[in-house]
Structures are given as C-alpha cells and as structure tokens.
C-alpha positions in Angstrom: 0.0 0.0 0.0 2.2 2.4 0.5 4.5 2.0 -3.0 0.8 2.4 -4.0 1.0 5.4 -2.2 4.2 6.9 -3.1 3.2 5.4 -6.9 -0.1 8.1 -6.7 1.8 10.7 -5.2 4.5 10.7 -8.1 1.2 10.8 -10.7 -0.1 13.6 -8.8 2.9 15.8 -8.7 3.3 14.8 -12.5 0.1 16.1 -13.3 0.0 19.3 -11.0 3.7 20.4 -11.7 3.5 21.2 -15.3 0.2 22.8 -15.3 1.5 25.4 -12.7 4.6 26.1 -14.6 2.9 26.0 -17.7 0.7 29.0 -16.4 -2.9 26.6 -16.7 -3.0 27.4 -12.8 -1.9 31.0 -13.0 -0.6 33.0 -9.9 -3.5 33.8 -7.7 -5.1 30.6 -8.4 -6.4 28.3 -5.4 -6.8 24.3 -5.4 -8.5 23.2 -3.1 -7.6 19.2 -1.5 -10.9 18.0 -1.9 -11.5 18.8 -5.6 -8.0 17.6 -6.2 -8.8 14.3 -4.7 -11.4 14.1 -7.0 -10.1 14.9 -9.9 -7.6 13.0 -10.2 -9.4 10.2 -8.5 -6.5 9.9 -5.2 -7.2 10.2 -1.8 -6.8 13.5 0.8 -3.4 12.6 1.8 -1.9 12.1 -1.5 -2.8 15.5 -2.3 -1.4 16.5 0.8 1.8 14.7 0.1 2.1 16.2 -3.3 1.2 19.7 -2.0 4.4 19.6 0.2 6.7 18.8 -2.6 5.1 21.8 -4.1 5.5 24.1 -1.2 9.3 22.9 -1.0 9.6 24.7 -4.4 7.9 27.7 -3.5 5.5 27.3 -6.4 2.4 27.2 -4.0 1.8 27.9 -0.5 -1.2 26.6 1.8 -3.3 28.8 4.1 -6.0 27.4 5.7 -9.2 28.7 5.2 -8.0 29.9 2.2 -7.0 26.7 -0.3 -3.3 25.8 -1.8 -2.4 29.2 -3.6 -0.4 29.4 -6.7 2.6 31.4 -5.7 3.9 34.2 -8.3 6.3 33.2 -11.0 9.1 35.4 -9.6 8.7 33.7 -5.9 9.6 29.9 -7.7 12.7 28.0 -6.9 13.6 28.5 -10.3 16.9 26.4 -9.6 15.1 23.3 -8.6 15.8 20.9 -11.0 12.7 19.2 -11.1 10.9 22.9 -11.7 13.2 23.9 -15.0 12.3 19.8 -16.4 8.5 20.7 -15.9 9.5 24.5 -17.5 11.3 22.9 -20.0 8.5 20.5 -21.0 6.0 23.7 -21.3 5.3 25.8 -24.5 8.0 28.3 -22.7 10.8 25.9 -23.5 12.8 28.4 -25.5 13.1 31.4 -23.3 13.8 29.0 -20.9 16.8 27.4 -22.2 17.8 30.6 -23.4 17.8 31.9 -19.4 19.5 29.4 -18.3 22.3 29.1 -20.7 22.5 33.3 -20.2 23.6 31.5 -16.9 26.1 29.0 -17.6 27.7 31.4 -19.5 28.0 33.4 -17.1 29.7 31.0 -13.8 31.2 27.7 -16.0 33.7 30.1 -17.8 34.5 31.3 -14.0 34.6 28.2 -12.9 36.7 26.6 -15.4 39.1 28.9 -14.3 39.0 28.4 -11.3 39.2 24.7 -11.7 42.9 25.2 -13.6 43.9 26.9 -10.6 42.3 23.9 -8.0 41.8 20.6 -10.1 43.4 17.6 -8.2 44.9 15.0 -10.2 42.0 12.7 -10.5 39.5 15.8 -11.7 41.8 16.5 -14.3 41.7 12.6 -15.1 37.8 12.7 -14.9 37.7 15.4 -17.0 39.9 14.3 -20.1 38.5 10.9 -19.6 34.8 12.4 -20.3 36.1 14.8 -23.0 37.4 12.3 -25.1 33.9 10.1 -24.1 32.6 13.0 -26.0 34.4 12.3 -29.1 33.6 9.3 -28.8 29.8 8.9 -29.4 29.7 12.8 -31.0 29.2 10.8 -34.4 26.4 8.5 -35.2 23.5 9.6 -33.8 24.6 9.0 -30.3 23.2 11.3 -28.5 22.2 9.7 -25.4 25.9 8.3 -25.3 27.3 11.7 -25.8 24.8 13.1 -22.7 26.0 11.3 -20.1 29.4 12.2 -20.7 29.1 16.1 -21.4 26.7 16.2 -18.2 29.7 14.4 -16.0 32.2 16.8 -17.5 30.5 19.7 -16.7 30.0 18.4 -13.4 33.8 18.1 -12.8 34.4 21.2 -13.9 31.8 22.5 -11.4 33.2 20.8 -8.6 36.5 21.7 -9.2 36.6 25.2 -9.3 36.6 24.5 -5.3 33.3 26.5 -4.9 30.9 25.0 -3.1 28.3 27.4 -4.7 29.2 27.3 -8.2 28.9 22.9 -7.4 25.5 22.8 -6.7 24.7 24.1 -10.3 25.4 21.0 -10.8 22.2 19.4 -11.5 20.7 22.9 -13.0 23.3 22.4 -15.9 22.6 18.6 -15.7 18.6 19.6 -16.8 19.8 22.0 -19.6 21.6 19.7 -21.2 18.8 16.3 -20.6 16.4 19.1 -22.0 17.8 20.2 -24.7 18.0 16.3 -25.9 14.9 15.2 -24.8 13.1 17.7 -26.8 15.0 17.6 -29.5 17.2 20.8 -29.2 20.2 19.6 -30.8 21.8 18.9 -33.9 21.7 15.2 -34.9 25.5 15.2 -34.2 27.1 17.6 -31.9 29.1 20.8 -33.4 32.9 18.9 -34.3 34.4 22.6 -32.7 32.4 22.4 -29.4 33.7 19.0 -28.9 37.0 19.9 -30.0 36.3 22.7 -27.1 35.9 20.7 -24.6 39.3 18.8 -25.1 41.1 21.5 -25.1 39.7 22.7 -21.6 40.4 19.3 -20.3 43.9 20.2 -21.9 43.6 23.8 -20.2 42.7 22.4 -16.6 45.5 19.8 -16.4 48.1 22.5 -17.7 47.2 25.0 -15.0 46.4 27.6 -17.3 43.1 29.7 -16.0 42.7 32.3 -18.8 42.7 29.6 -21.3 40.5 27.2 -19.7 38.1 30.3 -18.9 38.5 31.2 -22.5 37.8 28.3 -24.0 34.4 27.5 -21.5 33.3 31.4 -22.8 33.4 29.9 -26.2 31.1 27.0 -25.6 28.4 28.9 -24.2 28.7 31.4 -27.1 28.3 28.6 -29.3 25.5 27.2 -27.2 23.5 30.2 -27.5 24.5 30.7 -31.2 22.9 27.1 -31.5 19.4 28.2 -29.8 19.1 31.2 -32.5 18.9 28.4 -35.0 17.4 25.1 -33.1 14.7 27.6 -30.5 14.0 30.8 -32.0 
C-alpha cells in the first residue's frame, strides 16, 4: 500500500507540476484538496503529500481557510531541478533554455578557471576521460551516449573550481543539457568545434592555465547560444 502510495503521489505531482509552470493554474489561483482528490481520483493525503513537494519549491503555498495558492512566477525555486524539467516540458521551452544558458555562460567560464587553478589529479583525469567520451559517441547519432558524458564533465568542472556554490549548479546544468536532448534541441551530431572545445579545456585544466581554460568555457556557451538562435528561436 504504501508504494501504491508513493506510486499516486508521483502521478499527482506529474500532473500538478506542469500545469502550474505552464501557467494553466496562474498566480492567484487556489486548489482546493478535496477537488484535487477528486479529480484525479486519489485520496486526501496524497494530495497532501504532493502539496508539500510543491510548497518545497515555493510554487504554492497553503493557508487554511483559504486553499493551496499558486505562488507568483518570480517567488519559484527557479533552480530546482525538477521545476526547470517541468519549464522545460512547457510551451515556454525556448526562453527558458535561453535563461538558463545566459547563466552557464555566465559562472562555467568562472569556474573553469577556477578549476585550472584547483583541479586535483583525479579531476583533471575525470575530466579528459569524459572529453574524449565526447568524441567518442559525437558521431552516429549517439546522442544519449554523448549526454552522459558532457553532463559528468561539466560536473567536474563545477566541482573543481573549489566552490561549493558554483557545485551545486550541478544538476541545474545537468537539466539543460537532458532538456535540450529530450526535446530535441540539438543537432543530430554535436558541433565537431564544441567537442573539439571541450578537449582542449580538459587540456587547459590539467596544464594549469586559467585564462585559457576560462577562454575556452566562454566559447562554448557562445556557441550554445548561437545554437538556440537556430534550433529555439
């Protein structure tokens, strides 16, 4: 019974979690537990269950007498990454990719850097062993192949710049790049001089050589943004 539980719960917070990011509950809006229950045929406590998962990410809050209120867009945990894979999934995909690459581009490059200057050995070993994974599966279609490996890279290089702020972006950068391949927002083979790119920041990071690495990082986002103009106009 209670996988049953945990199995209607998950449903629920499928169902509710796009249609408030999608805007089909807009701010202001109240749900109330009973007529959830209801309509999506699950008991009082699973709606409870899934209205504290939503509360967590500040996209709701409860009051009583008053209902579960949609909170306003600007009030979301907008870092959450199970909020940008609902955004992501919504009819706003391509201002929302575009955001959040505006934001890679703006800490990776900074924390490439960085991760010249504080790499340990077995970072730098992580990270050339995932670049060249890259090269790897960038031919032939393989673009499930080639995700894992560009989401562990950028990982590394996250981790090692040594801040523990810049690491927790971690799984933000993790959704861009599932998105962007689960909705088809890439090429059939990745850009030969992003890959390329990525190499040589592996190369940068093991060298020592910050300006490079942070260089090189600037020029991948650059090119990932160039690639929304054309793929998410």
């Amino acid at each position: 019974m209670e996988n049953q539980a945990r199995g209607l719960h998950a449903q629920l917070l499928e169902s509710l979690g796009p249609a408030i990011t999608a805007g089909e509950y807009p701010p202001g809006s109240v749900l109330r537990t009973d007529e959830l229950a209801q309509r999506f045929d699950v008991s009082r406590t699973v709606v409870r269950e899934a209205v504290r998962v939503l509360e967590s990410m500040h996209l709701v809050e409860s009051r009583r007498r008053v209902g579960v209120t949609v909170r306003p867009t600007e009030e979301w945990n907008v870092y959450d990454p199970q909020v940008i894979r609902w955004r992501l999934a919504g009819a706003d995909r391509p201002r929302q990719l575009r955001s959040l690459t505006v934001l890679r581009s703006a800490v990776e490059p900074v924390a490439a850097g960085l991760a010249a200057r504080f790499a340990t050995p077995e970072q730098c070993a992580d990270l050339t062993e995932h670049a060249l994974g890259m090269v790897a599966t960038s031919r032939g279609r393989q673009l499930d192949a080639y995700l894992v490996h560009d989401i562990a890279f950028h990982r590394v290089v996250l981790r090692a710049s040594g801040n523990e702020m810049f690491a927790r972006l971690g799984d933000v950068v993790a959704e861009v790049l599932s998105g962007r391949t689960r909705h088809q927002v890439m090429f059939e083979d990745p850009d030969p001089a992003a890959v390329t790119l990525h190499v040589q920041v592996a190369e940068a990071v093991r060298e020592g050589d910050a300006a490079r690495a942070e260089e090189l990082t600037r020029q991948i986002a650059v090119g990932a943004l160039q690639e929304l103009d054309v793929l998410a106009p």
